[in-house]
VODO-169693 format. One record per residue (C-alpha): residue number from 1; residue in three letters; chain; y, z, x negated. Coordinates in pm, 1 decimal. Last residue first. Layout:
N
<num:NUM, residuo:ALA, cadena:A, yy:Y, zz:Z, xx:X>
...
//
This chain:
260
<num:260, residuo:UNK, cadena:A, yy:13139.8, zz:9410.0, xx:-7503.1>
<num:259, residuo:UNK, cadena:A, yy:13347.7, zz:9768.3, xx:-7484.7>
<num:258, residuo:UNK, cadena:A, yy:13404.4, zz:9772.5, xx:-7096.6>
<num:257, residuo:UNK, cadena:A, yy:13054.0, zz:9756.1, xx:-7072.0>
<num:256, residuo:UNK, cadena:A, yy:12895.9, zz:10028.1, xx:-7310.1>
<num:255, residuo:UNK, cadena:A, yy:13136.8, zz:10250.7, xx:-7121.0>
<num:254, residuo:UNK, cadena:A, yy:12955.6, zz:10381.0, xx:-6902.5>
<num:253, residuo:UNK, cadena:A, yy:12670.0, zz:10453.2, xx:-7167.9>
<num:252, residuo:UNK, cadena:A, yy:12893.5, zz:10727.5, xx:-7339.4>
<num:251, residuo:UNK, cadena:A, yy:12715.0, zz:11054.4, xx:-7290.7>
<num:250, residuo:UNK, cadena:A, yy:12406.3, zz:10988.2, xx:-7197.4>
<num:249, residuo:UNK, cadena:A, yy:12391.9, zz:10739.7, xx:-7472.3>
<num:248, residuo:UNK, cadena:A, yy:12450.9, zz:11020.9, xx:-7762.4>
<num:247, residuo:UNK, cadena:A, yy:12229.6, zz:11269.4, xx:-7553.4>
<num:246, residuo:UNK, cadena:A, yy:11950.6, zz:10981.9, xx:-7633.9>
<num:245, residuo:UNK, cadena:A, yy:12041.7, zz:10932.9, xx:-7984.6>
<num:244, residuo:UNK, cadena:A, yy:12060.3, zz:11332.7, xx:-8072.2>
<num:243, residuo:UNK, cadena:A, yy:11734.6, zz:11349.4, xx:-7859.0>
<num:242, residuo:UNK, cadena:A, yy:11569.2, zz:11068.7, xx:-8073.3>
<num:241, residuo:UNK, cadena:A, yy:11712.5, zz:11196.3, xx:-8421.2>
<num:240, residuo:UNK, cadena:A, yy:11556.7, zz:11535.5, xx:-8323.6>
<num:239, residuo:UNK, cadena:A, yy:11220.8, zz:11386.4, xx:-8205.9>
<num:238, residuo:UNK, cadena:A, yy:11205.3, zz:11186.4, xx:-8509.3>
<num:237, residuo:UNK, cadena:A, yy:11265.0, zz:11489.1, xx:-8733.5>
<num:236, residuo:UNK, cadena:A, yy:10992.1, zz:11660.8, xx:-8599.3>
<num:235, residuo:UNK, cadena:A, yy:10788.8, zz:11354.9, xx:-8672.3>
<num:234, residuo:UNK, cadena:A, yy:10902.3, zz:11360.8, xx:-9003.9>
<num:233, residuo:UNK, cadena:A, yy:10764.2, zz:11713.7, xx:-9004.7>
<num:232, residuo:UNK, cadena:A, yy:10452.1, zz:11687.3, xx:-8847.3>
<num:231, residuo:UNK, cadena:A, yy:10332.2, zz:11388.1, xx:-9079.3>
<num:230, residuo:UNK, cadena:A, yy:10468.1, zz:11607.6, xx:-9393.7>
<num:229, residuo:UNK, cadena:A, yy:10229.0, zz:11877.3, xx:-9278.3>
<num:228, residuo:UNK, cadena:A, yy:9935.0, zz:11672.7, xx:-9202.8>
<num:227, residuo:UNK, cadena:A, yy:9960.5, zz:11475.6, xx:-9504.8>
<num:226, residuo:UNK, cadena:A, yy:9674.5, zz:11230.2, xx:-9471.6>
<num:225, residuo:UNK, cadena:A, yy:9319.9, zz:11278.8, xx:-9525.0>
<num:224, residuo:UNK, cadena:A, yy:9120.1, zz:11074.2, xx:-9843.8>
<num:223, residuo:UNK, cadena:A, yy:8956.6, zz:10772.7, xx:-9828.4>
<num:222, residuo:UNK, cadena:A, yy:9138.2, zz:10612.2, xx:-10067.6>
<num:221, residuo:UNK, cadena:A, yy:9225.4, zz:10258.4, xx:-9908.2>
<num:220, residuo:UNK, cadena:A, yy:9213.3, zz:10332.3, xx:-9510.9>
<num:219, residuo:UNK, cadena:A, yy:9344.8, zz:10696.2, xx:-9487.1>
<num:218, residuo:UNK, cadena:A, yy:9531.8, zz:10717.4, xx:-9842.8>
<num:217, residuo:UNK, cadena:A, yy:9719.8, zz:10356.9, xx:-9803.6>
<num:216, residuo:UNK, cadena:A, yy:9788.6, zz:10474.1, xx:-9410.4>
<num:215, residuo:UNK, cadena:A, yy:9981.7, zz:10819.7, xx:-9563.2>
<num:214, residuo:UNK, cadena:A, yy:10147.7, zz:10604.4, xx:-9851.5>
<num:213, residuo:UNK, cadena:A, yy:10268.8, zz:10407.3, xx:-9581.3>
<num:212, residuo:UNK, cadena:A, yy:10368.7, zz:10662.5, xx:-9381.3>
<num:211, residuo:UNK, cadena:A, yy:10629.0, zz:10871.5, xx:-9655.4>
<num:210, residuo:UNK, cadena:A, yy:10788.2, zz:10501.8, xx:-9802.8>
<num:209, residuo:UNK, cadena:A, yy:10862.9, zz:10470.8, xx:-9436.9>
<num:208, residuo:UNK, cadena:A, yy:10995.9, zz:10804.4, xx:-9410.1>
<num:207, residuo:UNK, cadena:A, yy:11176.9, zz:10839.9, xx:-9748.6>
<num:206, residuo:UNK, cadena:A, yy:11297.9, zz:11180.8, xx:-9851.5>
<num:205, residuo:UNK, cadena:A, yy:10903.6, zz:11269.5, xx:-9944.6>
<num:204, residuo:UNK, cadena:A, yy:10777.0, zz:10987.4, xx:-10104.2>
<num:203, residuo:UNK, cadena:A, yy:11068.4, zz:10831.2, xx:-10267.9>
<num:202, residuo:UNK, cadena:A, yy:11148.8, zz:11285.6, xx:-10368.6>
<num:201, residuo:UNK, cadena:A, yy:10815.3, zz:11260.9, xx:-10541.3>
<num:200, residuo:UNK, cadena:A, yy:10856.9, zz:10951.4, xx:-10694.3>
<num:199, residuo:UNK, cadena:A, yy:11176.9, zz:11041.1, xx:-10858.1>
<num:198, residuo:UNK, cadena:A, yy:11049.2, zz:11340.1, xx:-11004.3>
<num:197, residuo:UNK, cadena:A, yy:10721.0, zz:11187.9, xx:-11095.5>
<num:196, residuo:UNK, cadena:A, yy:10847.4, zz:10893.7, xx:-11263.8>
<num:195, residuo:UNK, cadena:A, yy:10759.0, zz:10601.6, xx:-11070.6>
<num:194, residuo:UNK, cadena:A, yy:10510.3, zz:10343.9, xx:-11129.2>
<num:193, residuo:UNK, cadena:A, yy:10212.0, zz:10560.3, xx:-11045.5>
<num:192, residuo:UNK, cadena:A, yy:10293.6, zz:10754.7, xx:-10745.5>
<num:191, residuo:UNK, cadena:A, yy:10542.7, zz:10448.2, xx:-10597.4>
<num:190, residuo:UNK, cadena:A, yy:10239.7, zz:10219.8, xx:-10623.1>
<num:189, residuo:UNK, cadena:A, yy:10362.2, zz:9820.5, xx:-10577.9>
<num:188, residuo:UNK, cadena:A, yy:10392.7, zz:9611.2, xx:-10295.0>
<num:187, residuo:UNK, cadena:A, yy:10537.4, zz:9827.5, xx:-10023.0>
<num:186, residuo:UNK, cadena:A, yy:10643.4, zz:10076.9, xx:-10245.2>
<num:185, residuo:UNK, cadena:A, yy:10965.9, zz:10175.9, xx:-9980.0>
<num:184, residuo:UNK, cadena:A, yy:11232.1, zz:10194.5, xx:-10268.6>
<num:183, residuo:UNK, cadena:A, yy:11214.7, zz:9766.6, xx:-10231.2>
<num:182, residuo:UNK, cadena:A, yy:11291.1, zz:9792.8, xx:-9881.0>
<num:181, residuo:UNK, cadena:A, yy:11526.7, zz:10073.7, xx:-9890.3>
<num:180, residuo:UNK, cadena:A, yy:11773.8, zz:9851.6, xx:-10046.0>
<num:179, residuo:UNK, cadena:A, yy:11683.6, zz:9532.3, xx:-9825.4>
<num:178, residuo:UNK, cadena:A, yy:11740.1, zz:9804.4, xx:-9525.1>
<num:177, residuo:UNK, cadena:A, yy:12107.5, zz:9894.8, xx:-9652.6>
<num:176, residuo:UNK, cadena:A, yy:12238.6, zz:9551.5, xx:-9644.5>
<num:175, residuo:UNK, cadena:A, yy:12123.3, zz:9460.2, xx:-9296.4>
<num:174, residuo:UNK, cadena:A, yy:12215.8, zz:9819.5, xx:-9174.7>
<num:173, residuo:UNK, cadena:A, yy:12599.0, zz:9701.9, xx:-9281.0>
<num:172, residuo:UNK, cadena:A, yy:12571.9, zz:9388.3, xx:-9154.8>
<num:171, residuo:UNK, cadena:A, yy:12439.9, zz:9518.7, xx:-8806.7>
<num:170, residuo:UNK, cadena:A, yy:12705.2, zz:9766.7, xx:-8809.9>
<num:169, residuo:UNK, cadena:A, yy:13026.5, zz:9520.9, xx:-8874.1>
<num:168, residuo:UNK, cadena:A, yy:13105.8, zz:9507.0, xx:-8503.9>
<num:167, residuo:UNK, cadena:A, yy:13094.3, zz:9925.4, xx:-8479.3>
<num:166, residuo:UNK, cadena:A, yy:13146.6, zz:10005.3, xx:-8067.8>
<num:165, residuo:UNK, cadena:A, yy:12815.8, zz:9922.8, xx:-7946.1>
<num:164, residuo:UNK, cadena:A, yy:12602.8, zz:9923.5, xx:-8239.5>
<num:163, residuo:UNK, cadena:A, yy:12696.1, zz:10308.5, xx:-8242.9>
<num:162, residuo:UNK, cadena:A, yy:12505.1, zz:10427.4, xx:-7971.7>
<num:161, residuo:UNK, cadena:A, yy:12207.3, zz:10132.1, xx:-8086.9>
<num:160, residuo:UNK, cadena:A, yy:12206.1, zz:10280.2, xx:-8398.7>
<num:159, residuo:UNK, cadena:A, yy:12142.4, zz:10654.1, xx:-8261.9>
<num:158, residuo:UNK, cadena:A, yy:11859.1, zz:10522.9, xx:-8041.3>
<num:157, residuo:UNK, cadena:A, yy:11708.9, zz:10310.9, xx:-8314.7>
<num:156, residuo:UNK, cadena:A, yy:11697.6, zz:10591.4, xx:-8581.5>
<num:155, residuo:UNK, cadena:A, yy:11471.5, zz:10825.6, xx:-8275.7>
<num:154, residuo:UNK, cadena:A, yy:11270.6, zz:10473.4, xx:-8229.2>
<num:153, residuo:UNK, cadena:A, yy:11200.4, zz:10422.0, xx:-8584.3>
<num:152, residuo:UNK, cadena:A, yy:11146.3, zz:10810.6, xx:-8641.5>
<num:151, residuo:UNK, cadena:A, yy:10871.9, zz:10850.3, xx:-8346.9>
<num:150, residuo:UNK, cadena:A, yy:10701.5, zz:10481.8, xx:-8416.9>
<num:149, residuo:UNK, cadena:A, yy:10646.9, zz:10612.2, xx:-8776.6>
<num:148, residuo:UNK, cadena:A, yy:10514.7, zz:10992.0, xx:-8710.9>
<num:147, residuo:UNK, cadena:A, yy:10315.9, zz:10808.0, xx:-8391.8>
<num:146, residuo:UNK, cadena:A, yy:10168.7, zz:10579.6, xx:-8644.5>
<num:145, residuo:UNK, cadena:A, yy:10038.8, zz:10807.9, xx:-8839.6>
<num:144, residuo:UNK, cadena:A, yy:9869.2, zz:11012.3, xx:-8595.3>
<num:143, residuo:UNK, cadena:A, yy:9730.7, zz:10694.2, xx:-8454.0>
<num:142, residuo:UNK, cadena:A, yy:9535.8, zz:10618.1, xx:-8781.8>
<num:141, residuo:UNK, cadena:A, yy:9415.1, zz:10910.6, xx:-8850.8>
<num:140, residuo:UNK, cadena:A, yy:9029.5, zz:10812.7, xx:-8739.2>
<num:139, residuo:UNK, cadena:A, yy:9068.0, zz:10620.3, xx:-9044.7>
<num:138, residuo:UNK, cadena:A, yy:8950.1, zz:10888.8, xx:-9215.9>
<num:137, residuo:UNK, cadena:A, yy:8623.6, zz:10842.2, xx:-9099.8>
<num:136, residuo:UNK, cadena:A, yy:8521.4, zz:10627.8, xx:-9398.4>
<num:135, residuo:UNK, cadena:A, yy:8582.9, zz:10271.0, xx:-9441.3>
<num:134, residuo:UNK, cadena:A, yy:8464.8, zz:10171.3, xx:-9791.1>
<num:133, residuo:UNK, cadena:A, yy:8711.9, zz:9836.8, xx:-9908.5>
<num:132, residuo:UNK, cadena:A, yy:8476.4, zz:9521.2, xx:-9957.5>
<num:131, residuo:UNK, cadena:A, yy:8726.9, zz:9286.6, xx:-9957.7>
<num:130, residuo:UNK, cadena:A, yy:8609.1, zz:9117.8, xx:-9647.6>
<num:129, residuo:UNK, cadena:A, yy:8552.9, zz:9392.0, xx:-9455.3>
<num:128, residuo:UNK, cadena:A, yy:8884.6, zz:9550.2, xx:-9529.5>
<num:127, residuo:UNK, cadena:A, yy:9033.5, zz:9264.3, xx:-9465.5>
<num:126, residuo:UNK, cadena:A, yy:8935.2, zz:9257.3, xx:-9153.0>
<num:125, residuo:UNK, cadena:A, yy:8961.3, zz:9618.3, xx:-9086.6>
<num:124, residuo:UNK, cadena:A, yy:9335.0, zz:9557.2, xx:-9193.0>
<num:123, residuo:UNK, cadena:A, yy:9324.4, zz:9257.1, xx:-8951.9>
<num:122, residuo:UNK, cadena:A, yy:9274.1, zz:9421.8, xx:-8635.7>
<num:121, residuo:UNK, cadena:A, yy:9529.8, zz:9681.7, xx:-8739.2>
<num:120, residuo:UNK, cadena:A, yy:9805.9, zz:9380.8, xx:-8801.1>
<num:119, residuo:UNK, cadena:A, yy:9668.7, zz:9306.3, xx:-8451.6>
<num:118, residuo:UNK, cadena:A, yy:9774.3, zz:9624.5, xx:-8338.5>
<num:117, residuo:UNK, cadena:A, yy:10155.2, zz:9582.9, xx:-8508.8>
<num:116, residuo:UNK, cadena:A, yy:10219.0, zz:9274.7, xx:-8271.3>
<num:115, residuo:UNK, cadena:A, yy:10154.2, zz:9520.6, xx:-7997.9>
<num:114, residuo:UNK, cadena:A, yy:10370.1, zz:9801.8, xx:-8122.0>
<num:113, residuo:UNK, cadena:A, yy:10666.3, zz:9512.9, xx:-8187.7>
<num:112, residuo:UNK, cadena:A, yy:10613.3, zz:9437.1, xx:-7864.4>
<num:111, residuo:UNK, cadena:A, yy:10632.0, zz:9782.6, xx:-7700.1>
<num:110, residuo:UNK, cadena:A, yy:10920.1, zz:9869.9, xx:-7934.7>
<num:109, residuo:UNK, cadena:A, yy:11119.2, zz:9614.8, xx:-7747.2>
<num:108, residuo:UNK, cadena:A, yy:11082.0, zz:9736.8, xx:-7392.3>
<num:107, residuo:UNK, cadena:A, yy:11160.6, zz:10088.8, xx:-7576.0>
<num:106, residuo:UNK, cadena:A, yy:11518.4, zz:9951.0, xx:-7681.2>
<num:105, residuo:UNK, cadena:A, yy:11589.5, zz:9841.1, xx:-7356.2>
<num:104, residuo:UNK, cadena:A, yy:11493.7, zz:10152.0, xx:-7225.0>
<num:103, residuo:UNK, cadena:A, yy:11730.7, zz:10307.9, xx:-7442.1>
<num:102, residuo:UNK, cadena:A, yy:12029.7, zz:10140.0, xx:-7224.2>
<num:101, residuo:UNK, cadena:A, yy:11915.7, zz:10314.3, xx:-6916.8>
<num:100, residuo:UNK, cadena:A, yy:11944.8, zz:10053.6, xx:-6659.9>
<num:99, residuo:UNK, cadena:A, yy:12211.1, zz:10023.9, xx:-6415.0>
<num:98, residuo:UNK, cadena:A, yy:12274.5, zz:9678.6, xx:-6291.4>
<num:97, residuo:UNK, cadena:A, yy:12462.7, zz:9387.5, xx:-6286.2>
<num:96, residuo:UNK, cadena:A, yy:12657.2, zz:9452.1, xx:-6606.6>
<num:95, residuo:UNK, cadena:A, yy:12405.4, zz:9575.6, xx:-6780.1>
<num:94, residuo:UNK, cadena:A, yy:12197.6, zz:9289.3, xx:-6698.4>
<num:93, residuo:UNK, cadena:A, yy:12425.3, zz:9076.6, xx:-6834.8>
<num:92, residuo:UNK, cadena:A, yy:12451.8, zz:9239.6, xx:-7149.7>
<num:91, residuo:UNK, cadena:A, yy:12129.5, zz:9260.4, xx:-7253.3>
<num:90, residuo:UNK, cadena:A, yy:12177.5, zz:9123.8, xx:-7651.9>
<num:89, residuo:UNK, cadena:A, yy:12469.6, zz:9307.4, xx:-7666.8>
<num:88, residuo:UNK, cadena:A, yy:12307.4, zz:9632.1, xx:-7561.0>
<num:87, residuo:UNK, cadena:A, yy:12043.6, zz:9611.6, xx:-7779.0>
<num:86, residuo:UNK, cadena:A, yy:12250.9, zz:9492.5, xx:-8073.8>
<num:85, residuo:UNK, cadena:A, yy:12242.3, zz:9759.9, xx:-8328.2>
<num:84, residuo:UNK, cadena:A, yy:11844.5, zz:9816.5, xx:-8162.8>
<num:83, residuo:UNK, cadena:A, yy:11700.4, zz:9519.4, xx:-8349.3>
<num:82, residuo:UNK, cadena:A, yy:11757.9, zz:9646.1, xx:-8697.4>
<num:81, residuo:UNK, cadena:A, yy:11568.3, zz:9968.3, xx:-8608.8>
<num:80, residuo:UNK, cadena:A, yy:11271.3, zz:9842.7, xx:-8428.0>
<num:79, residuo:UNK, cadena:A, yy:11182.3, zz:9551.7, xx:-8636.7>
<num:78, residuo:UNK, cadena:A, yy:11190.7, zz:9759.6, xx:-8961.8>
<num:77, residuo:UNK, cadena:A, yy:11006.7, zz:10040.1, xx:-8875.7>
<num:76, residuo:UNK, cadena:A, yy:10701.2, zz:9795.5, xx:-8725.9>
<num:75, residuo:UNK, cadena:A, yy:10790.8, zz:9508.7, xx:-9034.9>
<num:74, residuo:UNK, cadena:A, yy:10751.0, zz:9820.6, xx:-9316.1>
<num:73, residuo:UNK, cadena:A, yy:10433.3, zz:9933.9, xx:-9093.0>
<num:72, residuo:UNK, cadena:A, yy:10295.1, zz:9561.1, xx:-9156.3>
<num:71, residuo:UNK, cadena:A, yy:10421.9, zz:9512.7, xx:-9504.5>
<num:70, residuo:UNK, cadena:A, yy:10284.4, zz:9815.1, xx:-9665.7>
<num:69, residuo:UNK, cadena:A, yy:9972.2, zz:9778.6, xx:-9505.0>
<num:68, residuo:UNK, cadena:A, yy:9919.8, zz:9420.3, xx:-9615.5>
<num:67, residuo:UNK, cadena:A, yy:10027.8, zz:9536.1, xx:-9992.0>
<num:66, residuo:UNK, cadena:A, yy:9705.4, zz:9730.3, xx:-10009.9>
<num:65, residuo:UNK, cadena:A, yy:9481.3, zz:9540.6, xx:-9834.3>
<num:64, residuo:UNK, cadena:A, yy:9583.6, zz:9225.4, xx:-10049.2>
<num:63, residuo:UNK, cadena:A, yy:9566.5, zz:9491.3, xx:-10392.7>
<num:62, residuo:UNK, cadena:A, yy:9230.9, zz:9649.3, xx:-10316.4>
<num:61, residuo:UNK, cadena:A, yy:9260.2, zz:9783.6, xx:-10662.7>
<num:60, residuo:UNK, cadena:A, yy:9607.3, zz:9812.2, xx:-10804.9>
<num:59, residuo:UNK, cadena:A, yy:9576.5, zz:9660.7, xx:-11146.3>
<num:58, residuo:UNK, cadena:A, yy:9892.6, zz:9430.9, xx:-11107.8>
<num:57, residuo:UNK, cadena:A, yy:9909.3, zz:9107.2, xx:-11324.9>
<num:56, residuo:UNK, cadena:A, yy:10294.0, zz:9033.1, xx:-11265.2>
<num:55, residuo:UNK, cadena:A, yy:10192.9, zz:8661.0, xx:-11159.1>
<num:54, residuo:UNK, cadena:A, yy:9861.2, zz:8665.2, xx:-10982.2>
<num:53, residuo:UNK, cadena:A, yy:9874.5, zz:9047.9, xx:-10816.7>
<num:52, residuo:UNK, cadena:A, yy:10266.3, zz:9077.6, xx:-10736.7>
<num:51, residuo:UNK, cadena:A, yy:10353.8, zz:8685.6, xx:-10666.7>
<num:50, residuo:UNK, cadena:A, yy:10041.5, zz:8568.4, xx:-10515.3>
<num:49, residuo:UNK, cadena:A, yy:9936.0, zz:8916.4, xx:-10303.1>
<num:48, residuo:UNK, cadena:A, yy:10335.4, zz:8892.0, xx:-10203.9>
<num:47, residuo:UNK, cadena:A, yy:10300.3, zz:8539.7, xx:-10034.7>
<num:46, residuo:UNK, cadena:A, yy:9908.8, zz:8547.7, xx:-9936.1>
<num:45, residuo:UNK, cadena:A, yy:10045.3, zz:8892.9, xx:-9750.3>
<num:44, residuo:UNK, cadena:A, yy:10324.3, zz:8700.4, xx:-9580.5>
<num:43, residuo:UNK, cadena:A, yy:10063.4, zz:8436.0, xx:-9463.5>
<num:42, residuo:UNK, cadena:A, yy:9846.0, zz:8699.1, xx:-9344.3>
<num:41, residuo:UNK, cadena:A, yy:10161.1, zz:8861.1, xx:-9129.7>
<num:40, residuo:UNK, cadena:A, yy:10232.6, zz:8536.0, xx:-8974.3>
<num:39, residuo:UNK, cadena:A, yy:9919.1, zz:8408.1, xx:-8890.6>
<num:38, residuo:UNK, cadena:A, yy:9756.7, zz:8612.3, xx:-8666.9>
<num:37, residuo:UNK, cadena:A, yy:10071.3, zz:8633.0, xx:-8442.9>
<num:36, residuo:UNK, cadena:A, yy:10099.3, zz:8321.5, xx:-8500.7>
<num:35, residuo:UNK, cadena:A, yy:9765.2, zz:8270.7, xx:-8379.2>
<num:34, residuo:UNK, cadena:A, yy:9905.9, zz:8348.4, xx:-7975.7>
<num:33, residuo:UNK, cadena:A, yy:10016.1, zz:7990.6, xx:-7942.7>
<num:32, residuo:UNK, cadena:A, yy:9931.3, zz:7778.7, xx:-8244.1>
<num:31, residuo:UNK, cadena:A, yy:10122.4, zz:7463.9, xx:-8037.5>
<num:30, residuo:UNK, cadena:A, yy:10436.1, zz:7672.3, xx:-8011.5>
<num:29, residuo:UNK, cadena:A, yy:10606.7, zz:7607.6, xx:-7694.0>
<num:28, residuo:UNK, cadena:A, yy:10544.5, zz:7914.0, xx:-7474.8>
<num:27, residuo:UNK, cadena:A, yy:10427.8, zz:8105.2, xx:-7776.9>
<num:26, residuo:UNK, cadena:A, yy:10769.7, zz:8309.5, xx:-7806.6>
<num:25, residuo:UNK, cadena:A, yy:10814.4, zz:8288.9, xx:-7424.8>
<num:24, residuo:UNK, cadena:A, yy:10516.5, zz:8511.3, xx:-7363.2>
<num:23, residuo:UNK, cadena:A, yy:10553.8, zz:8801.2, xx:-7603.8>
<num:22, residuo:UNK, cadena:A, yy:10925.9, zz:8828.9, xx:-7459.1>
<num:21, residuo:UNK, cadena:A, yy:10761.5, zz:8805.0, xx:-7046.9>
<num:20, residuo:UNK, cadena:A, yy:10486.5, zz:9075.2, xx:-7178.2>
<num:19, residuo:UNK, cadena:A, yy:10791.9, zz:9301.6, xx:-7345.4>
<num:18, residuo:UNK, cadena:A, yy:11029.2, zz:9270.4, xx:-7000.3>
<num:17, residuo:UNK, cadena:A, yy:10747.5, zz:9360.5, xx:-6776.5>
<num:16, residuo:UNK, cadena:A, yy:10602.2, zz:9637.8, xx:-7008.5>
<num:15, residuo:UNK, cadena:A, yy:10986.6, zz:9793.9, xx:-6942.0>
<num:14, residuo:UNK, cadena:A, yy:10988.7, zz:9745.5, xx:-6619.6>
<num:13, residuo:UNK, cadena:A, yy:10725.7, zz:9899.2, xx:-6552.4>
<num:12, residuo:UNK, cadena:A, yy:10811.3, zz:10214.9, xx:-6771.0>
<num:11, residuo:UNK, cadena:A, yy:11167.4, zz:10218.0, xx:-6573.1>
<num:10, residuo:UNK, cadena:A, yy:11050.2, zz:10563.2, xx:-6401.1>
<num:9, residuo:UNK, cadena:A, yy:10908.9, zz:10717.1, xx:-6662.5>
<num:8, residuo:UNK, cadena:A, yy:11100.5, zz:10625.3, xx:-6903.2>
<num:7, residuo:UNK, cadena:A, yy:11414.5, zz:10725.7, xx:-6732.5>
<num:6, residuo:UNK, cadena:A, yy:11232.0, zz:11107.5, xx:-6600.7>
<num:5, residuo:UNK, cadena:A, yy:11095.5, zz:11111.2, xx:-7022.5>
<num:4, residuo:UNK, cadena:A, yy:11507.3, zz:11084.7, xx:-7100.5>
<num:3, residuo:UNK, cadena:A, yy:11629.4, zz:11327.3, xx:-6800.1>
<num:2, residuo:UNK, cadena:A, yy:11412.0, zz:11602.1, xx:-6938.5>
<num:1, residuo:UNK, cadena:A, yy:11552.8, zz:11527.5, xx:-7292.8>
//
């Protein structure tokens, strides 16, 4: 791992480079600019707030705050793990020009989905505002939690990306699997209450992104404190998936380019 942080460390530039230039050319022609990135998750909220709240008559109480963080941290894990099976694909002619640490590609990436996911926090204490949700000083937690996600997403990412490489049908595959654990993440509806115990307890526990958004629901919905031992954990297990991942590319990145 000690050549990992020395990598990060030294490419950190041009990783921030490479996610401002991305951030850039996705507005560069779009006459709402930066608002999309206002826009987008709102209008996906509207979406799910309709069909769950309006037409399946939830009871959830702060239900558009609610589902909002479920969708946000969902998009943040999400993002990062589906886009890293083609990482190296996707930058293959730089890899073939020069050397570059092929998780620092991935981390370039994770910067702008990081970014996009700090205005979703702008707009939870929006809507929190606006829907009348106490803020207490829970919410203080905040970056905790989001280091437990961003920790697993990347650690999954780095493994994926290994074996995006030299598995064509991968990206199907984790395509397939992620609408699965998409609707067993509770992102619009209360895994606690809807699910049996049993089963709920193991959603909550096995499941990491089921696991943090329950954990941001509790800090900026409830009130109450996260789980500080379950946060430490999965991050745990991030750093182990990370370092399997990174020892994983280490091991086989010269031959990333004789393979695509």
């Amino acid at each position: 791992m000690k050549r990992f942080f020395t990598n990060i460390t030294k490419y950190y530039k041009y990783a921030v480079y490479q996610a401002k230039a991305e951030l850039k050319s996705e507005i560069v022609n779009s006459y709402l600019n930066w608002m999309w990135w206002f826009l987008d998750p709102i209008c996906y909220m509207l979406i799910y707030t309709f069909i769950v709240e309006i037409v399946f008559r939830t009871t959830e109480p702060y239900f558009p705050v609610f589902v909002f963080l479920g969708l946000t941290a969902w998009d943040l894990f999400n993002r990062i793990v589906m886009g890293s099976v083609k990482t190296v694909k996707n930058n293959v002619g730089i890899i073939n020009k020069v050397y570059v640490p092929k998780y620092v590609f991935l981390f370039s990436k994770s910067l702008v989905f990081l970014f996009k996911y700090i205005i979703s926090f702008i707009i939870t204490i929006a809507l929190m505002i606006i829907f009348q949700v106490p803020v207490t000083l829970q919410v203080l937690n905040f970056p905790l939690i989001l280091i437990c996600l961003y920790t697993v997403a990347f650690g999954c990412g780095t493994i994926l990306l290994h074996f995006g490489v030299f598995v064509e049908d991968l990206s199907n595959i984790t395509n397939i699997l992620f609408r699965l654990l998409f609707y067993f993440s509770g992102i619009f509806y209360n895994i606690s209450t809807r699910i049996p115990k049993p089963f709920a307890t193991i959603m909550l526990i096995g499941n990491p992104i089921a696991f943090c958004i329950n954990q941001f629901r509790k800090i900026f919905i409830y009130g109450s404190a996260p789980n500080y031992i379950g946060l430490l954990l999965w991050f745990l297990v991030g750093c182990g998936l990370t370092a399997i991942g990174v020892k994983l590319i280490h091991k086989y990145e010269s031959s990333y380019a004789k393979v695509v």
